[in-house]
C-alpha positions as CSV (number, residue, x, y, z in Angstrom):
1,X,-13.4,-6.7,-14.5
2,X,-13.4,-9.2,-17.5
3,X,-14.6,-12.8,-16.3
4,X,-11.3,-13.7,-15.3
5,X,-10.9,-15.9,-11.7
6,X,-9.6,-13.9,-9.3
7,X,-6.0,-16.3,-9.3
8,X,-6.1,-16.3,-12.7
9,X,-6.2,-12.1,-12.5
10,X,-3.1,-12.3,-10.2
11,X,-1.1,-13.8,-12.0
12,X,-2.2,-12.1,-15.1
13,X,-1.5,-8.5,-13.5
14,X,2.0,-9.8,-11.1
15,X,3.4,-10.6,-14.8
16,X,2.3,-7.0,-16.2
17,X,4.1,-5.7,-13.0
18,X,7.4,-8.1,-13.3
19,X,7.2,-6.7,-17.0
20,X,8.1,-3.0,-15.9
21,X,12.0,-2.5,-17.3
22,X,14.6,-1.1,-14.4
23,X,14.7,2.2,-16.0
24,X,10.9,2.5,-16.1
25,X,11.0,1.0,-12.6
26,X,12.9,3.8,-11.0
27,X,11.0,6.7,-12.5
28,X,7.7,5.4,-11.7
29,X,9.0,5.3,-8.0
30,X,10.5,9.0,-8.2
31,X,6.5,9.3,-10.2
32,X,4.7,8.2,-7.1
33,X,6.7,9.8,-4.6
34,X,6.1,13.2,-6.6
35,X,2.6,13.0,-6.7
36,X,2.5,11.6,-2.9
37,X,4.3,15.3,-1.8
38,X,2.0,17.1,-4.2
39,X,-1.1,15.4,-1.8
40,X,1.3,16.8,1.4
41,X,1.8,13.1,2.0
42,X,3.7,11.7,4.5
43,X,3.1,14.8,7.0
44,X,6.3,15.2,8.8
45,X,6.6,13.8,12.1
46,X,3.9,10.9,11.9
47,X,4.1,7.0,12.0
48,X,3.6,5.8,8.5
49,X,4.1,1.9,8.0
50,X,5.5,0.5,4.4
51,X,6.7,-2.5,2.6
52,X,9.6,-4.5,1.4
53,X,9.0,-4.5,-2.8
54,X,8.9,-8.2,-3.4
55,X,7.8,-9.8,-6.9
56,X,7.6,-6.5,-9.2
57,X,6.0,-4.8,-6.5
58,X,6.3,-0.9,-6.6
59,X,9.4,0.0,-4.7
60,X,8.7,2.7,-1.6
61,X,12.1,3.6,-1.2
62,X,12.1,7.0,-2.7
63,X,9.0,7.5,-0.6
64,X,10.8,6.4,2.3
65,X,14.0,8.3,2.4
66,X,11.5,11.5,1.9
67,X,9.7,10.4,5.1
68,X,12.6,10.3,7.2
69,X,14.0,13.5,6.0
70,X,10.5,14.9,7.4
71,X,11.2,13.2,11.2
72,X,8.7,10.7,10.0
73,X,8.7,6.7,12.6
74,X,8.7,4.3,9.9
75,X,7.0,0.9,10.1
76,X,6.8,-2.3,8.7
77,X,4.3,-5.6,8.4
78,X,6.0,-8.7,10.1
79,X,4.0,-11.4,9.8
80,X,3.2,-13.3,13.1
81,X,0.8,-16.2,12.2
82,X,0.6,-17.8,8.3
83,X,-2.2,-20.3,9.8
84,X,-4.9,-17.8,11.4
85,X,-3.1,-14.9,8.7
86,X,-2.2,-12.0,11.1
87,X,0.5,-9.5,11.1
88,X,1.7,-6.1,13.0
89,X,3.7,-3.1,12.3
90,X,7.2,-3.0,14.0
91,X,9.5,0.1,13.7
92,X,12.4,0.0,12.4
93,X,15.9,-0.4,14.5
94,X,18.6,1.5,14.0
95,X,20.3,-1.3,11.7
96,X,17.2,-1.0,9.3
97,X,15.4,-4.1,10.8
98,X,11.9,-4.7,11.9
99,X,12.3,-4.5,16.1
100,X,10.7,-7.3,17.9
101,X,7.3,-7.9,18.0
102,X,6.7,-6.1,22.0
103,X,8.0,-2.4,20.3
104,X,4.7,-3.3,17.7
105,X,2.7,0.1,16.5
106,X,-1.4,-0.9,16.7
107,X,-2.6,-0.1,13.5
108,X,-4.6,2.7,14.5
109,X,-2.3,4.6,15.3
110,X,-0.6,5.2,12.2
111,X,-1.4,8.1,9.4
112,X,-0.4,6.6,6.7
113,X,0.2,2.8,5.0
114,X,1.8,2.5,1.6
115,X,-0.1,-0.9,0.4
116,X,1.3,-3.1,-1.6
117,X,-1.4,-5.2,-4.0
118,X,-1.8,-6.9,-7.4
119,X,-4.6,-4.7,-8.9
120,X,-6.6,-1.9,-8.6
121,X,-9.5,-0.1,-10.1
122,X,-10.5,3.6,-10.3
123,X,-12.7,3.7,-7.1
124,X,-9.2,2.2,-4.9
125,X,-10.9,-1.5,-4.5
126,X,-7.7,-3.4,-4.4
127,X,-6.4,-6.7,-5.7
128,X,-3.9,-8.6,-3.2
129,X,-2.4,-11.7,-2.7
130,X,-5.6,-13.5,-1.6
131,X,-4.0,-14.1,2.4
132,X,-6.5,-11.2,3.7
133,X,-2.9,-9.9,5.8
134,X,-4.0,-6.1,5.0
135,X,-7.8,-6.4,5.2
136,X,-8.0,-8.1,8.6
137,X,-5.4,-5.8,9.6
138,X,-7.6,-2.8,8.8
139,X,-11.0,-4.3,9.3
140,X,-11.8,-1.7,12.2
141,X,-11.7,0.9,8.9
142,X,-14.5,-0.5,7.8
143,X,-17.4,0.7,10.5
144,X,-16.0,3.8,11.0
145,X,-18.4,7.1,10.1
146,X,-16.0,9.1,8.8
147,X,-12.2,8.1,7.5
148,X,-9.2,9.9,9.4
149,X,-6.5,7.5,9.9
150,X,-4.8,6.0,9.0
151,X,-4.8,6.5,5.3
152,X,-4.4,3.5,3.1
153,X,-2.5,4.4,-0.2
154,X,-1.6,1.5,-2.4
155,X,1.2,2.1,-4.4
156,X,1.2,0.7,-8.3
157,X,2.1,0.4,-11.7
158,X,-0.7,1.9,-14.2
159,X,-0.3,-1.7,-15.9
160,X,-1.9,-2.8,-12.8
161,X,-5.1,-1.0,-13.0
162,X,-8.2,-2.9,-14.1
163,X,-11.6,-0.9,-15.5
164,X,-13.6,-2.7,-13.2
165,X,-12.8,-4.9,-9.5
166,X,-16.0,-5.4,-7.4
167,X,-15.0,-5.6,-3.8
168,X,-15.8,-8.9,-1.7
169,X,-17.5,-8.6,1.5
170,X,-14.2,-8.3,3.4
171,X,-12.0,-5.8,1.7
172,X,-11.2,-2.6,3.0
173,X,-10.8,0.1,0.5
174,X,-7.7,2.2,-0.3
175,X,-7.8,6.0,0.2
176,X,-6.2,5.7,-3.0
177,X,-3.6,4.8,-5.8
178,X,-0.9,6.3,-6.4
179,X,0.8,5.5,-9.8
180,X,3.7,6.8,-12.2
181,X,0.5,8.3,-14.3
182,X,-2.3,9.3,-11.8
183,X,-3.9,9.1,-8.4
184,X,-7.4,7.1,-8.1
185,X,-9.8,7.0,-5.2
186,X,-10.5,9.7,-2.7
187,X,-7.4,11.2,-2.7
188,X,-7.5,11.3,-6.6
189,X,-10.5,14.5,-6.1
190,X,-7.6,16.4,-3.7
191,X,-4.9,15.7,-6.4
């Protein structure tokens, strides 16, 4: 990581992502949903939660329309409280929308999150807004002996990767990064 503040690395990295051209856009999403398949990710029939691209941001949908071919319940954060920053995962209704907050999937029972973030390293430390939404979402992940579910795969440009992000006290790690080029973290030794 160069010396860089961390808000001063955000916005540095959200312009590298902003800068990806529409053409370039669409082939890193077919990219990453290649390489997810090729790690037999999502496993058909499981809960897998997502995101809305916003601001540059990866889009999941070729991802997405793969996982419901394969029977998969898709999921997405709604945020519940900005103040005290919390958030759930709500499936989706038959018009496409989030349901209401009492049909809410607990975290732990999902296999697998597609993350969005701002930056990324090698090892899948991860680079988000700053809010904490994911990481207090996923703190539980953190004191558990061994890693089973569900699996946290962020989902990026390669412009977003940085040599170097040391992880503060409270971030969860990613099981990895997927990008157009390569997959980082744990699941970049089963790739």
């Amino acid at each position: 990581m160069t010396d860089e503040s961390r808000p001063a690395l955000r916005s540095r990295l959200r312009a590298a992502r902003r800068a990806v051209g529409l053409g370039d856009r669409h082939a890193a999403a077919v990219a990453v949903d290649s390489a997810l398949a090729r790690l037999g990710l999502p496993r058909p029939h499981t809960r897998i939660a997502a995101y809305q691209a916003m601001d540059g941001e990866i889009d999941p949908s070729v991802v997405l329309h793969r996982a419901l071919a394969l029977g998969c319940d898709l999921h997405f954060p709604v945020i519940t409280s900005v103040r005290n920053p919390r958030m759930h995962f709500a499936p989706l209704t038959g018009a496409g929308e989030p349901a209401a907050a009492g049909k809410a999937c607990a975290a732990r029972w999902l296999e697998l999150v597609l993350v969005p973030l701002v930056g990324f390293d090698h090892d899948g430390n991860r680079l988000g807004m700053g809010a904490g939404f994911y990481d207090r979402q996923f703190a539980f992940l953190r004191h558990r002996k061994a890693w089973r579910r569900p699996l946290l795969v962020g989902l990026a440009f390669e412009a977003q990767r940085l040599e170097r992000l040391p992880p503060m006290a409270h971030d969860v790690p990613l099981w990895g990064v997927v990008t157009e080029r390569a997959v980082y973290g744990q699941a970049g030794a089963r790739a």
